[in-house]
TORMITI-866299 format. One record per residue (C-alpha): residue number from 1; z, x, y. Coordinates in nm, 3 decimals, padded with zeros to 5 digits. Example, Ala and Ser with C-alpha at 12.3 -4.5 7.8 and 13.67 -1.06 7.14 Angstrom:
2
{1; {00.780; 01.230; -00.450}}
{2; {00.714; 01.367; -00.106}}
# end
This chain:
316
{1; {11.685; 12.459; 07.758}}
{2; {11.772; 12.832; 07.431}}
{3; {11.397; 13.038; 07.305}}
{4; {11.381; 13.284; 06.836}}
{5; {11.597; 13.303; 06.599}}
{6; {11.661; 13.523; 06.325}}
{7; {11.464; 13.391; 05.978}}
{8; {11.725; 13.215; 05.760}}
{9; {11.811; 13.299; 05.360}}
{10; {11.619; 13.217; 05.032}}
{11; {11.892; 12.983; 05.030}}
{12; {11.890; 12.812; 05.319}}
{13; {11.491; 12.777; 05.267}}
{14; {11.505; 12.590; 04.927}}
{15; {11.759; 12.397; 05.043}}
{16; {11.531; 12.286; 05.368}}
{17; {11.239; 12.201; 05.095}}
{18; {11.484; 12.009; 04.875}}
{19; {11.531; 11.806; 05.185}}
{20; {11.178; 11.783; 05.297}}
{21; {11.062; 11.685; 04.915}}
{22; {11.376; 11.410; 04.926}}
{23; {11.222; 11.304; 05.297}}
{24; {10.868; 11.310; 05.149}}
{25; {10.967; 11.073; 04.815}}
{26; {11.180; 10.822; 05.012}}
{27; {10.947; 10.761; 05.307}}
{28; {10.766; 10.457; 05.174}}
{29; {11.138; 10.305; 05.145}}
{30; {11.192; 10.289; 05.504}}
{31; {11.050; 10.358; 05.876}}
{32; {11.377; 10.526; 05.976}}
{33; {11.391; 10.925; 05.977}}
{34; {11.700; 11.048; 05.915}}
{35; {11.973; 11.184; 06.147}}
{36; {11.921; 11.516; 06.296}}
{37; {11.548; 11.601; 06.174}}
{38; {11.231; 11.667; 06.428}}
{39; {10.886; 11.555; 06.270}}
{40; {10.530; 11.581; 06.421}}
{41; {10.201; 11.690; 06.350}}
{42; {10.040; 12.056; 06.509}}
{43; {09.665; 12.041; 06.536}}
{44; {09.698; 11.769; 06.238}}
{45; {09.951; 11.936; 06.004}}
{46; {10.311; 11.858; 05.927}}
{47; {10.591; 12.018; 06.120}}
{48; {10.949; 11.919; 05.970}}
{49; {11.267; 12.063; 06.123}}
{50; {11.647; 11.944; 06.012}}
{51; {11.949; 12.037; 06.053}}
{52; {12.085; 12.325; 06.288}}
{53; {11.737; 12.432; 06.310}}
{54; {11.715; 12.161; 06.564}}
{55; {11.935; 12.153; 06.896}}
{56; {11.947; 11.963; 07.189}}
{57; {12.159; 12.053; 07.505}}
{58; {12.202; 11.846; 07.882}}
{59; {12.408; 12.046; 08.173}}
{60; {12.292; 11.992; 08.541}}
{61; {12.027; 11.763; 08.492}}
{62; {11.866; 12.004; 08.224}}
{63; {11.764; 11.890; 07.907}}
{64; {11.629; 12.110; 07.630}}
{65; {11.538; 12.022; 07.205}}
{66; {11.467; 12.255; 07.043}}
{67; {11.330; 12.228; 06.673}}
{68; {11.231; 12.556; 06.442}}
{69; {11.026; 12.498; 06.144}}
{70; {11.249; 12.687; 05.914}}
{71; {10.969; 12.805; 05.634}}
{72; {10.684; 12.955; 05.929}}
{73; {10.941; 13.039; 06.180}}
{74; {10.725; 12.780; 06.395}}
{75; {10.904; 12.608; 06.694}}
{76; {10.844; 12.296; 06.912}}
{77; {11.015; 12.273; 07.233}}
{78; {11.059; 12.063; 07.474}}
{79; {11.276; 12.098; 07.792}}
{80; {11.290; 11.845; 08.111}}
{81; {11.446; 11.998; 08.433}}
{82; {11.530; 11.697; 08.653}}
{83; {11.693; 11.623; 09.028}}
{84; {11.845; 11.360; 08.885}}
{85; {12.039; 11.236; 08.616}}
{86; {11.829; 11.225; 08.261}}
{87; {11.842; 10.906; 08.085}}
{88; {11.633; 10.648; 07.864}}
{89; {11.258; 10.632; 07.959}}
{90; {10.951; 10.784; 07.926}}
{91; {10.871; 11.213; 08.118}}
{92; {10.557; 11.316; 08.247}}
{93; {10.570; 11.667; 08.033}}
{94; {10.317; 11.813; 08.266}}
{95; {10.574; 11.831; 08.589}}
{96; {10.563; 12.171; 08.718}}
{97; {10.738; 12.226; 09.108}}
{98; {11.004; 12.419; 09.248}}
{99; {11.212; 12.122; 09.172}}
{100; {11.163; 11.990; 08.882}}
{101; {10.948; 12.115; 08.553}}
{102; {10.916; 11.853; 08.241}}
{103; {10.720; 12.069; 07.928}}
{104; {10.635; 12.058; 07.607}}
{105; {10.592; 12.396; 07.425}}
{106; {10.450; 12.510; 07.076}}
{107; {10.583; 12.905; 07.006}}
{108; {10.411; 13.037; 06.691}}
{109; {10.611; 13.350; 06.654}}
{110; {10.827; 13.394; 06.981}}
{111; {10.542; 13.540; 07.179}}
{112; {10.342; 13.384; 07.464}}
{113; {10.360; 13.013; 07.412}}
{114; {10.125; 12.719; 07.409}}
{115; {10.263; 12.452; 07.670}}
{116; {10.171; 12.148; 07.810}}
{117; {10.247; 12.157; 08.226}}
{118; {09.968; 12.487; 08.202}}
{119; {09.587; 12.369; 08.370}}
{120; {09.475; 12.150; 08.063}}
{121; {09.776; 12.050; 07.943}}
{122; {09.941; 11.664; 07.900}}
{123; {10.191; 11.482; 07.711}}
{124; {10.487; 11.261; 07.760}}
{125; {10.848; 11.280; 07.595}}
{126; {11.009; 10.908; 07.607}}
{127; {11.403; 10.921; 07.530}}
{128; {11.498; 10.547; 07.334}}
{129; {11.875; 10.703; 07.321}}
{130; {12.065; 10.937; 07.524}}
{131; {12.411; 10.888; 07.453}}
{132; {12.623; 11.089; 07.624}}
{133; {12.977; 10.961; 07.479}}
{134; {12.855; 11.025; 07.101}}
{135; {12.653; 11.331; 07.192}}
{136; {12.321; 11.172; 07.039}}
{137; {11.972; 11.189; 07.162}}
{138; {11.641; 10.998; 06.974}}
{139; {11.299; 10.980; 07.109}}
{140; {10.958; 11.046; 07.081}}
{141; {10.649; 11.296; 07.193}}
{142; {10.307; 11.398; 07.238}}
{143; {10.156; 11.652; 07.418}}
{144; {09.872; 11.922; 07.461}}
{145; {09.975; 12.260; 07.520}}
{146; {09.763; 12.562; 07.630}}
{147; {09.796; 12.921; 07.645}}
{148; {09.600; 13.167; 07.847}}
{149; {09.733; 13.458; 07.656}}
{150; {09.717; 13.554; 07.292}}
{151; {10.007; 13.678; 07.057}}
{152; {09.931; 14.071; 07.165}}
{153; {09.956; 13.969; 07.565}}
{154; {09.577; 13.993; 07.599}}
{155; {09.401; 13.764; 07.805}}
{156; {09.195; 13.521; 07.652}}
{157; {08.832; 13.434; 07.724}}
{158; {08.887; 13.070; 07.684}}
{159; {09.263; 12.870; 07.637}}
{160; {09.393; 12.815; 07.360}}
{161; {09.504; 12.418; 07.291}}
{162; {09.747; 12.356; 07.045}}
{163; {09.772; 11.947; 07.023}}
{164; {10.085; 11.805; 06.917}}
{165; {10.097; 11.408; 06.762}}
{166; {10.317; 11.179; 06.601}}
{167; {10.663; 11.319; 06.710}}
{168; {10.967; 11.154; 06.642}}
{169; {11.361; 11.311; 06.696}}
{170; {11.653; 11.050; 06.566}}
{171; {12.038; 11.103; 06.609}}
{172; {12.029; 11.451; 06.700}}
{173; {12.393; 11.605; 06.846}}
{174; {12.363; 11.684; 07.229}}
{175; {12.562; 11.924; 07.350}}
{176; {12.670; 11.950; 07.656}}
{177; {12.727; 12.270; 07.720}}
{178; {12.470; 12.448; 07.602}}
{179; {12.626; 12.531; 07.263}}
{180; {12.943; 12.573; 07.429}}
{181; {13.052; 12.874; 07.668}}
{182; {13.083; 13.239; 07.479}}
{183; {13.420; 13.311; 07.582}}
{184; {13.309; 13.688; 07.604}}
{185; {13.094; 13.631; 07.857}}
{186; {13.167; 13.720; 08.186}}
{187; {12.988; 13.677; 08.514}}
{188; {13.153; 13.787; 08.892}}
{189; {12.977; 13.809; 09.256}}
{190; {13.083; 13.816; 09.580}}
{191; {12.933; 13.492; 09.803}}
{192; {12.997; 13.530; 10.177}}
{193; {13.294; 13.796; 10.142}}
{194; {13.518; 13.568; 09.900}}
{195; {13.504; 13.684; 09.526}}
{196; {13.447; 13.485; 09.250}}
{197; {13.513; 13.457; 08.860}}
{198; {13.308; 13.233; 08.757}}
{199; {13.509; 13.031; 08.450}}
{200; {13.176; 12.869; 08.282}}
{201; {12.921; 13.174; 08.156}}
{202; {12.623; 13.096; 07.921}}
{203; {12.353; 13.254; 07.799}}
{204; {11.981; 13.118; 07.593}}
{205; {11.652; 13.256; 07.543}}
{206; {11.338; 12.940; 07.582}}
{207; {11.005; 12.991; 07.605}}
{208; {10.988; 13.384; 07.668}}
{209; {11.289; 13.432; 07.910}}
{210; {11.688; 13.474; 07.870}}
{211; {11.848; 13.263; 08.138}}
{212; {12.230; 13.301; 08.238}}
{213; {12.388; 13.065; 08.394}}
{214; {12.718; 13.055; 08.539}}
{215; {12.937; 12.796; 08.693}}
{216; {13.304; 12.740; 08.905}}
{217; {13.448; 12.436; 08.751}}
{218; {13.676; 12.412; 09.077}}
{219; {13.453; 12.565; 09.348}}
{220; {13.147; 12.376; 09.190}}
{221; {12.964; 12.675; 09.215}}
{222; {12.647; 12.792; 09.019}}
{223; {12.503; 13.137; 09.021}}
{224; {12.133; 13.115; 08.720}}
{225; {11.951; 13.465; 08.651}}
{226; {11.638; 13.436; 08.458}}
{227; {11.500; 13.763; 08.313}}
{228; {11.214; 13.789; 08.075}}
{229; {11.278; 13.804; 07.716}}
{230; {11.080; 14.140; 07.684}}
{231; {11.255; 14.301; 07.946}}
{232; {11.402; 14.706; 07.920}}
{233; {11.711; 14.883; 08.105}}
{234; {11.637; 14.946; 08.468}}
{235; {11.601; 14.775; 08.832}}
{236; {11.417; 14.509; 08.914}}
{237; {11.328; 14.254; 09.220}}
{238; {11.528; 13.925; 09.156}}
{239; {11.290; 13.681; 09.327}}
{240; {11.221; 13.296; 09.366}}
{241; {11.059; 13.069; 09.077}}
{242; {10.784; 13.276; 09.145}}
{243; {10.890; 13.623; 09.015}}
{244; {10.966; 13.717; 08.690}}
{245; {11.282; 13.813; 08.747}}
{246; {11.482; 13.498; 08.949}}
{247; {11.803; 13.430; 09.043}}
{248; {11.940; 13.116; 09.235}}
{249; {12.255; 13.024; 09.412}}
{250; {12.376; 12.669; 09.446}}
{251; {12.677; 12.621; 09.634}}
{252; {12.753; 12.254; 09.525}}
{253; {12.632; 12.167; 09.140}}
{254; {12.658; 11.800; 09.219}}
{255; {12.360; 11.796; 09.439}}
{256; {12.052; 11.942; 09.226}}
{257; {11.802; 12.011; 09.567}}
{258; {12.087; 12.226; 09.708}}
{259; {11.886; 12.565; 09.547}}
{260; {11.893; 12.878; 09.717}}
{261; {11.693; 13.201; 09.601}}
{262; {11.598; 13.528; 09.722}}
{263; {11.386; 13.468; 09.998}}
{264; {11.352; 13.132; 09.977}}
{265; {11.043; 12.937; 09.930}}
{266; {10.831; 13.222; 10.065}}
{267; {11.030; 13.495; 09.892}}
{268; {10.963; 13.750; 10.114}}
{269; {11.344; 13.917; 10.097}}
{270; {11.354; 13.999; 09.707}}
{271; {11.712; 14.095; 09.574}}
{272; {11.782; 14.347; 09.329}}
{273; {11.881; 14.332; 08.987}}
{274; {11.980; 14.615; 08.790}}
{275; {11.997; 14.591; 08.366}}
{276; {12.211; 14.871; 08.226}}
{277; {12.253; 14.688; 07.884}}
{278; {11.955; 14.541; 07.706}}
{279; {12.055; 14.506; 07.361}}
{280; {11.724; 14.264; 07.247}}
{281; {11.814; 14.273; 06.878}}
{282; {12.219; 14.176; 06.942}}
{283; {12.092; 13.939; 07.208}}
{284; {12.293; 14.121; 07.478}}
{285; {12.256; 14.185; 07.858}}
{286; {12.475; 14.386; 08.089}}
{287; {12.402; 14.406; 08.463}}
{288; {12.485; 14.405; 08.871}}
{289; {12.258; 14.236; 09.090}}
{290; {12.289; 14.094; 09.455}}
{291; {12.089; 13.901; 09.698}}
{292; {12.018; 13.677; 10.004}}
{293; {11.984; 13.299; 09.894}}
{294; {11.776; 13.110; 10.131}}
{295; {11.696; 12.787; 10.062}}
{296; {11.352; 12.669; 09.858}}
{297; {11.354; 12.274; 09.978}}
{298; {11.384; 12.144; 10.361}}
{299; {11.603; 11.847; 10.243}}
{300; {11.902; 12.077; 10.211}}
{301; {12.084; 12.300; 10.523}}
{302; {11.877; 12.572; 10.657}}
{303; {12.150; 12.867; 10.579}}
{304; {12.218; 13.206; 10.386}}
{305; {12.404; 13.299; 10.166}}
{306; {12.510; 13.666; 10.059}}
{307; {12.572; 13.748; 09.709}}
{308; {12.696; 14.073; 09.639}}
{309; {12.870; 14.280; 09.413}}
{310; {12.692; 14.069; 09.130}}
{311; {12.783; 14.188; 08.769}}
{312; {12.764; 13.978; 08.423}}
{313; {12.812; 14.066; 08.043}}
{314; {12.661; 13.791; 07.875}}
{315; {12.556; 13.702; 07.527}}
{316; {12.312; 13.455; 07.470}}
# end
C-alpha cells in the first residue's frame, strides 16, 4: 500500500532541487520524464517527487505508489486493492467494497487525508507498464479527493476537495514484497488447534493506519491486522472492514474472495486485540489478539475459523 516519513537532511533537500532545477531546464528537450520521479499538479501547483521518496509495491493483488514531496513533506498516494491480478489498463480510483478499494489520496502532513473513493470524489489511475520481471511500473493519474475532516480531527462544515491533474510516474522499481520482509518481525497464532509461524511478516503505515500482514509460504496462509496509526497501548475490538481495528484470515492466498473476519459481513462477533507495545516514534507494535473468522463474501465456503493465541512483533 506504506503511510509519513521522517523529513530528510539539508542535504538530501538541495540535492532534490538540483534535480528538480536540472528536470525544469531540460524539459523543452524532450516529453520523457525521467526514471523513478512522480509529477502532477495539486489544486494547480507543481508536485515533484524522485528518487526513494517514491515507492511502489504489488503482493496479493495489492498495489500501492507512493510519492513524498521531499521539500513540504506533501504526499500523493495511490493504492488499488484488486480480486484479481493487476496489470496494464486504466482503475476506477473511486472503488470502495468489501472486496476491492481503488483510491487516490493527497496527505498534507500525515493527518486525515483528502481521497478520491470518499462521496465527491473521482479519478482514474491507468498503468501503460507493469513489469513484473524488471520490477518497473509507469502510468498516469487524475483524481479528486475529499476530506470530511480537518488536520485537528474536527469535522468540517463543508468537504474539503483537493484536485489532482497532470500526473505522470515512469520506470519506477516495484517491489514485490513490500520493501522486503523485516527479518525481526515475527507474527504466530493458533488456526483451528494447529500452530503456526508464519515465515513472511511485514509491516506499513498508508493513509492513517499501520497494517501487518503475515503470510505461510508453504501453508499459503495469510493472517492482515489493520490498526490505526494514532492508536495507544491497550485492548481493543478487532472487527470487519468496518471497525477501526480489523483483522482478516485467509486460508488460501491464491484465491483473493476467500476473506474471513471477525464476524463476518455483519460483524456481530468482534475479536480482541490487545497492544502492549506502541512505540509510534520507532514505528513499533507489540501485541496478542484472537478471533472467529467468518466469511465476508457468499462466493466462498460458509465456515469458521478460530484464531487464537495470536501474538506479533512487527516493525513497519
Amino acid at each position: 500500500m506504506k503511510k509519513l516519513q521522517q523529513i530528510f537532511s539539508v542535504i538530501i533537500i538541495i540535492t532534490g532541487l538540483i534535480f528538480i532545477t536540472t528536470f525544469s531546464s531540460c524539459s523543452d528537450d524532450s516529453n520523457e520524464l525521467p526514471d523513478g520521479v512522480l509529477k502532477a499538479k495539486v489544486d494547480g501547483v507543481s508536485f515533484i517527487s524522485i528518487g526513494d521518496e517514491v515507492q511502489a509495491t504489488y503482493i496479493e493483488n495489492y498495489f500501492n505508489i507512493t510519492a513524498k514531496e521531499t521539500t513540504t513533506g506533501k504526499q500523493i498516494i495511490m493504492t488499488l486493492h484488486a480480486t484479481s491480478d493487476i496489470s496494464t489498463g486504466t482503475y476506477d480510483l473511486t472503488v470502495l467494497s468489501f472486496d476491492e478499494a481503488y483510491a487516490g489520496a493527497f496527505n498534507i502532513n500525515e493527518n486525515n487525508a483528502f481521497v478520491s473513493n470518499a462521496a465527491g470524489g473521482s479519478g482514474e489511475l491507468t498503468l501503460s507498464k507493469f513489469d513484473l520481471e524488471n520490477h518497473l511500473v509507469s502510468g498516469t493519474f487524475h483524481f479528486i479527493a475529499v476530506r470530511a475532516v480537518d488536520d485537528n480531527n474536527n469535522a468540517l462544515d463543508e468537504p474539503e476537495i483537493a484536485e489532482v491533474t497532470e500526473g505522470e510516474f515512469n520506470n519506477v522499481i516495484l517491489s514485490t514484497e513490500l520493501g522486503g520482509p523485516n527479518n525481526s518481525n515475527t507474527l504466530s497464532a493458533t488456526v483451528d488447534g494447529t500452530d503456526f509461524d508464519f515465515d513472511v511478516v511485514n509491516g506499513f503505515e498508508n493513509l492513517g493506519v499501520i497494517t501487518i500482514t503475515a503470510n505461510i509460504s508453504d501453508a499459503s496462509k495469510n493472517i492482515s491486522l489493520v490498526i490505526p496509526n494514532d492508536t495507544t497501548t491497550g485492548t481493543f475490538e478487532l472487527g470487519n472492514a468496518l471497525a477501526s481495528y480489523k483483522g482478516t484470515y485467509n486460508p488460501d492466498i491464491s484465491n483473493n474472495q476467500a476473506i474471513y473476519a471477525p464476524g463476518g459481513l455483519v460483524g456481530n462477533n468482534p475479536g480482541e486485540l490487545n497492544l502492549t507495545v506502541v512505540d509510534l516514534t520507532n514505528k513499533h507494535l507489540e501485541g496478542t489478539f484472537s478471533f472467529t473468522a467468518e466469511r465476508i463474501s457468499e462466493d466462498v465456503p460458509d465456515v469458521t475459523y478460530e484464531i487464537t493465541n495470536g501474538s506479533f512483533s512487527v516493525d513497519y
